[in-house]
C-alpha positions as CSV (number, residue, x, y, z in Angstrom):
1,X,52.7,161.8,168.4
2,X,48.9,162.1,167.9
3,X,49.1,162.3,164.7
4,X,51.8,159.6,163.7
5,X,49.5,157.4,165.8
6,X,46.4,158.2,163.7
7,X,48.5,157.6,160.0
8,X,49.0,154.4,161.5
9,X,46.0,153.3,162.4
10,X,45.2,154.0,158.7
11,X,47.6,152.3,157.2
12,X,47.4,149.1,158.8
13,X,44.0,148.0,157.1
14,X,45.1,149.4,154.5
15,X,48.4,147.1,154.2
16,X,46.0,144.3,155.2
17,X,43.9,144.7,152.5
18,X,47.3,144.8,149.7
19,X,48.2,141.8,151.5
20,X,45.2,140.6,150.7
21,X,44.6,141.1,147.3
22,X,48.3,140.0,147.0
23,X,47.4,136.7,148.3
24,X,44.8,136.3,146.5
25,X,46.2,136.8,143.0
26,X,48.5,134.6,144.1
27,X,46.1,132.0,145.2
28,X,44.9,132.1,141.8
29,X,48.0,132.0,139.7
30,X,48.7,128.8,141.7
31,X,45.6,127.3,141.0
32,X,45.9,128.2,137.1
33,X,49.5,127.1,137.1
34,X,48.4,123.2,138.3
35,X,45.4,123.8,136.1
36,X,47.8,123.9,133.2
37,X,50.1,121.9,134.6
38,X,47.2,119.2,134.8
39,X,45.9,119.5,131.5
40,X,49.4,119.2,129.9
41,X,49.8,115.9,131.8
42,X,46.4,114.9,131.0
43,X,47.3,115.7,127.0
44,X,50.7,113.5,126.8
45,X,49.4,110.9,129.0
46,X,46.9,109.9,127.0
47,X,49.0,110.4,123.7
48,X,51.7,108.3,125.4
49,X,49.4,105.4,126.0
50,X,47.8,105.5,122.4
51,X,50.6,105.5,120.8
52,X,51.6,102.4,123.7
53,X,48.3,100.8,122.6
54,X,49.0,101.2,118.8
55,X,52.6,99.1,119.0
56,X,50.9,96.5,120.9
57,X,48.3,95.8,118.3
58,X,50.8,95.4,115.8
59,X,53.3,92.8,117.8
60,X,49.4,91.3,119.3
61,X,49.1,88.6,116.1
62,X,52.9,88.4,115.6
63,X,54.2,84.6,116.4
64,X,56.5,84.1,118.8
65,X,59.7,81.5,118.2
66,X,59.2,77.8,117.7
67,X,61.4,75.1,119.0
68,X,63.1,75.2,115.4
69,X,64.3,78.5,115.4
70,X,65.7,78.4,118.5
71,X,67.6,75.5,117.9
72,X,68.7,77.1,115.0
73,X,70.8,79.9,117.4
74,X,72.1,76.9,119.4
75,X,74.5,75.6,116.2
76,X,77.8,77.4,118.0
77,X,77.7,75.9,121.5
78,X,80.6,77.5,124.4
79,X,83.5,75.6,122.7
80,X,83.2,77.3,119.6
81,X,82.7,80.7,120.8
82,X,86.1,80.1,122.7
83,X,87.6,79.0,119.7
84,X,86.6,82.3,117.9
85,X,87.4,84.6,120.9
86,X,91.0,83.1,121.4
87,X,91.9,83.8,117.3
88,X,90.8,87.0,118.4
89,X,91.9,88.6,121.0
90,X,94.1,88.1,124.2
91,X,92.1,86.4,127.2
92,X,92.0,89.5,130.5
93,X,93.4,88.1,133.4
94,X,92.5,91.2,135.8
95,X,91.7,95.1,135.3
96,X,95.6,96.4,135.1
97,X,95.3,94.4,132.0
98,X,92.3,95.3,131.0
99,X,93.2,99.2,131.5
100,X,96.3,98.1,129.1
101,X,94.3,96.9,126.4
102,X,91.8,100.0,126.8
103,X,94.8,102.3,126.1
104,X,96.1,100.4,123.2
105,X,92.7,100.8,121.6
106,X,92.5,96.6,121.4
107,X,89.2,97.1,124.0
108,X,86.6,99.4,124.0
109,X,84.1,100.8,126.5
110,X,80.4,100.5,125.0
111,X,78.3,103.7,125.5
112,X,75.8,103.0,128.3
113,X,73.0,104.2,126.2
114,X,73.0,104.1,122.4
115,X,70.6,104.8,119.3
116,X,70.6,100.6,119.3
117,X,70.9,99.3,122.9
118,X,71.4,100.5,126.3
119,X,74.3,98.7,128.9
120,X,71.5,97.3,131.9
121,X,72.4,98.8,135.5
122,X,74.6,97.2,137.0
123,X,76.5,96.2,133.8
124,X,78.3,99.5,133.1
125,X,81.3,100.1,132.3
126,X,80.6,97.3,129.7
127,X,83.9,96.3,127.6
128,X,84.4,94.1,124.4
129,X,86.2,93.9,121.1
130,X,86.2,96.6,118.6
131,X,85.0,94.4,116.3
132,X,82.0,93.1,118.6
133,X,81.0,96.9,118.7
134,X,80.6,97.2,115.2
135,X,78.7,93.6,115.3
136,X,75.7,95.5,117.8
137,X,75.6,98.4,116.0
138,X,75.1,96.1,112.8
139,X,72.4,94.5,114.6
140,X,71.0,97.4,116.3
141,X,70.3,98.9,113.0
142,X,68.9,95.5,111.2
143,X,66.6,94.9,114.3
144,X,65.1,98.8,114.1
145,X,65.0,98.3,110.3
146,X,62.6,95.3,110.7
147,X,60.3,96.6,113.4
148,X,60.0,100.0,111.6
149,X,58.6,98.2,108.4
150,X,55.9,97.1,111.1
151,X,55.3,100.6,112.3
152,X,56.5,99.6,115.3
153,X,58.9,102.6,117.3
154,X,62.6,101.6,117.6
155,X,63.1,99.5,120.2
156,X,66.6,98.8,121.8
157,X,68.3,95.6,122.9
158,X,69.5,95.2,126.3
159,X,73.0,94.3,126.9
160,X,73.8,92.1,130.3
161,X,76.7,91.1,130.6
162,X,80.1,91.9,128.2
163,X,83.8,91.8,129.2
164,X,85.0,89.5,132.2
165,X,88.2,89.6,133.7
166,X,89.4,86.2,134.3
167,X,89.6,87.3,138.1
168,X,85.8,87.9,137.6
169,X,85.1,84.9,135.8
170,X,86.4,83.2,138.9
171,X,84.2,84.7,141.5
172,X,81.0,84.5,139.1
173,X,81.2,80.7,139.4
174,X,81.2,80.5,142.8
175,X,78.0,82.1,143.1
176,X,76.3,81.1,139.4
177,X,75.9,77.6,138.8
178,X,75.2,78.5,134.9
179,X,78.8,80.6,134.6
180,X,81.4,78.5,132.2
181,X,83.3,75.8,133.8
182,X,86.3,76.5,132.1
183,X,87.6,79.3,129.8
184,X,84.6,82.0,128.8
185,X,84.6,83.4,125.6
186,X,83.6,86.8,128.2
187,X,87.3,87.0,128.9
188,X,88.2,88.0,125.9
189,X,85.8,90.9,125.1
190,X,84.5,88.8,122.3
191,X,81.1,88.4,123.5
192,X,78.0,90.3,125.4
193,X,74.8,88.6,126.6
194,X,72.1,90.4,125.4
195,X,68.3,89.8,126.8
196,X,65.5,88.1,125.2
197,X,63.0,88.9,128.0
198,X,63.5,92.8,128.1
199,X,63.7,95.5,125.2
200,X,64.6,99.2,126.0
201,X,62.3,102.3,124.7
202,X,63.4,104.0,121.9
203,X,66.4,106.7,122.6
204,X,63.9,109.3,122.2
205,X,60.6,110.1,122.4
206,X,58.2,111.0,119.4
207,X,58.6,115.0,118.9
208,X,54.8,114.7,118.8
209,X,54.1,113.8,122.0
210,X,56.0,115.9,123.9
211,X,55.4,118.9,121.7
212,X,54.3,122.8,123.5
213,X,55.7,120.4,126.8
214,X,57.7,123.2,129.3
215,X,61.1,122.4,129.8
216,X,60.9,122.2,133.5
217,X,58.1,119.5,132.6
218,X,60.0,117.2,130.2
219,X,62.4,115.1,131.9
220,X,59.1,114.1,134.0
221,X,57.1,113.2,130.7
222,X,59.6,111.3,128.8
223,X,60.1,109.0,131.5
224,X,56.2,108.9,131.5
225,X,56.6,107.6,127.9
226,X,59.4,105.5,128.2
227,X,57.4,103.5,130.7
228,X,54.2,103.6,128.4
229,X,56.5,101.9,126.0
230,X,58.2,99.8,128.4
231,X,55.0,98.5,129.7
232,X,54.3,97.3,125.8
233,X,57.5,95.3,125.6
234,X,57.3,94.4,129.0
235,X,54.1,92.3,127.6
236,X,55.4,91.8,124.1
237,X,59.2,90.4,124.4
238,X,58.7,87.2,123.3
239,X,56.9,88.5,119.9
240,X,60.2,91.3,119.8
241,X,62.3,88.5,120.5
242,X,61.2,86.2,117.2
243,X,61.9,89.3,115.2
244,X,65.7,90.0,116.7
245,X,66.1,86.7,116.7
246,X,65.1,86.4,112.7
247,X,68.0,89.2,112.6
248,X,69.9,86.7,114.3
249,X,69.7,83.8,112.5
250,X,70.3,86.0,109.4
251,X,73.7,87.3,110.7
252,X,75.0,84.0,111.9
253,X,74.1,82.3,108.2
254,X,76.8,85.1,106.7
255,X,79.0,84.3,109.4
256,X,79.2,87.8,111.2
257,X,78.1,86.3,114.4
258,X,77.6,83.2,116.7
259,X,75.1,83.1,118.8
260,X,73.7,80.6,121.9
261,X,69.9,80.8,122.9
262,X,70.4,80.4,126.5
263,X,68.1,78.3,128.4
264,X,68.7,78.9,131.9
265,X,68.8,82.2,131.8
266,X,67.1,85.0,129.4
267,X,69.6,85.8,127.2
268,X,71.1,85.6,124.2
269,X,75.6,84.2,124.0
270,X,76.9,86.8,121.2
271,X,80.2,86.4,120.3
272,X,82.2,88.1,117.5
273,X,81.6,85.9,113.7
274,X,84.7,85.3,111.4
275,X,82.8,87.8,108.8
276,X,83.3,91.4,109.9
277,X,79.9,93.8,109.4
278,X,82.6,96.2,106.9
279,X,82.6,93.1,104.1
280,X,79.2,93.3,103.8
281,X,78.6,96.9,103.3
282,X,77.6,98.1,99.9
283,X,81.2,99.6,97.9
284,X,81.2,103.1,97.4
């Protein structure tokens, strides 16, 4: 018993001191882990805002639009995109019919998020016309086009509002005074309202900036990005707005769209144009 007693004795400092050096390697790893940790935050912080900083000098000088050009997207007023929507398609009295039209391919869901725009919160599941789908991706890719020649990273519309059951239409004007009176060119899945006041970040970040970033790390670091840039647009819209709305005013002249610069609220009225985006792609 003596003895057990004595082996004992001598191994309890000596699991003390293990435990000690065990705690303080790990002490140590710790603190190099958040060192590294740190300096990798540090690194594509400070990338993310130069790169920020670089897209607002460019859209700094850049006008914004005068009273012209916006009365230039107010030619097509309610009337006319109801006209247009009616030759169209058939007007959605409720979501059984809806859910018809979905199967029979006549409507279809927008992705939420897209190489060209991103369906706000709130929004989703956003509905329209096959051939309004083809209209935004037509625009998506004019608008990116533009602000790439300025060096400027591509930027996404915002889409608001799209499909509205007539049901829906119903309840919206009892609680919006600026919802249609009558018939909405929304209840056809001809149009989407698409913001002026609010551009998304790109789809995804510059490789660069997130390059040698852990895995575990990156979900963290692109939404620091996508805030860098969102902070830039945030500031900028009106100056990204002139230049979607040039893209605009170019689409409506060749008749692929109609479009309503809303004044009560932030958006833009897009509604399906008589020329479809196929007509004016180049023949193979």
């Amino acid at each position: 018993m003596r003895t057990i007693l004595l082996l004992l004795t001598l191994a309890l400092p000596s699991c003390g001191y293990v435990d000690g050096e065990r705690e303080a390697a790990a002490e140590a790893a710790r603190e190099a882990t958040l060192a590294e940790v740190g300096r990798i935050l540090s690194r594509t912080a400070g990338a993310a805002n130069r790169h920020a900083r670089s897209a607002e000098r460019i859209l700094r000088p850049l006008s914004v639009m005068t009273p012209g050009e916006e009365q230039a997207l107010r030619r097509f007023l309610a009337p006319a995109h109801v006209a247009r929507a009616r030759a169209l398609g058939v007007r959605v009295r409720d979501r059984a019919a809806r859910d018809s039209l979905v199967a029979a391919g006549r409507l279809v869901r927008l992705a939420d998020s897209t190489t060209h725009w991103i369906v706000r919160r709130g929004t989703a599941p956003a509905y329209v016309l096959p051939e309004l789908r083809d209209v935004l991706e037509l625009l998506g890719s004019r608008f990116q086009e533009r602000i790439g020649e300025l060096g400027l990273p591509p930027y996404r519309f915002e889409i608001t509002s799209s499909l509205r059951t007539a049901q829906g239409q119903a309840r919206l004007r009892r609680s919006n005074a600026n919802a249609a009176a009558g018939v909405s060119s929304h209840e056809f899945g001809a149009t989407v309202d698409v913001s002026y006041a609010a551009f998304a970040p790109p789809d995804e970040p510059p490789a660069a900036l997130l390059e040698d970033v852990p895995e575990e790390l990156r979900p963290h670091l692109e939404r620091f990005v996508d805030l860098s840039m969102e902070s830039v647009s945030a500031r900028k819209s009106r100056e990204l707005g002139a230049i979607f709305s040039q893209v605009l005013r170019d689409a409506q002249a060749q008749g692929v769209v109609l479009v309503i610069y809303e004044r009560q609220q932030t958006v833009y009225h897009l509604s399906v144009g008589p020329v479809s985006p196929v007509a004016l792609q180049p023949s193979q």
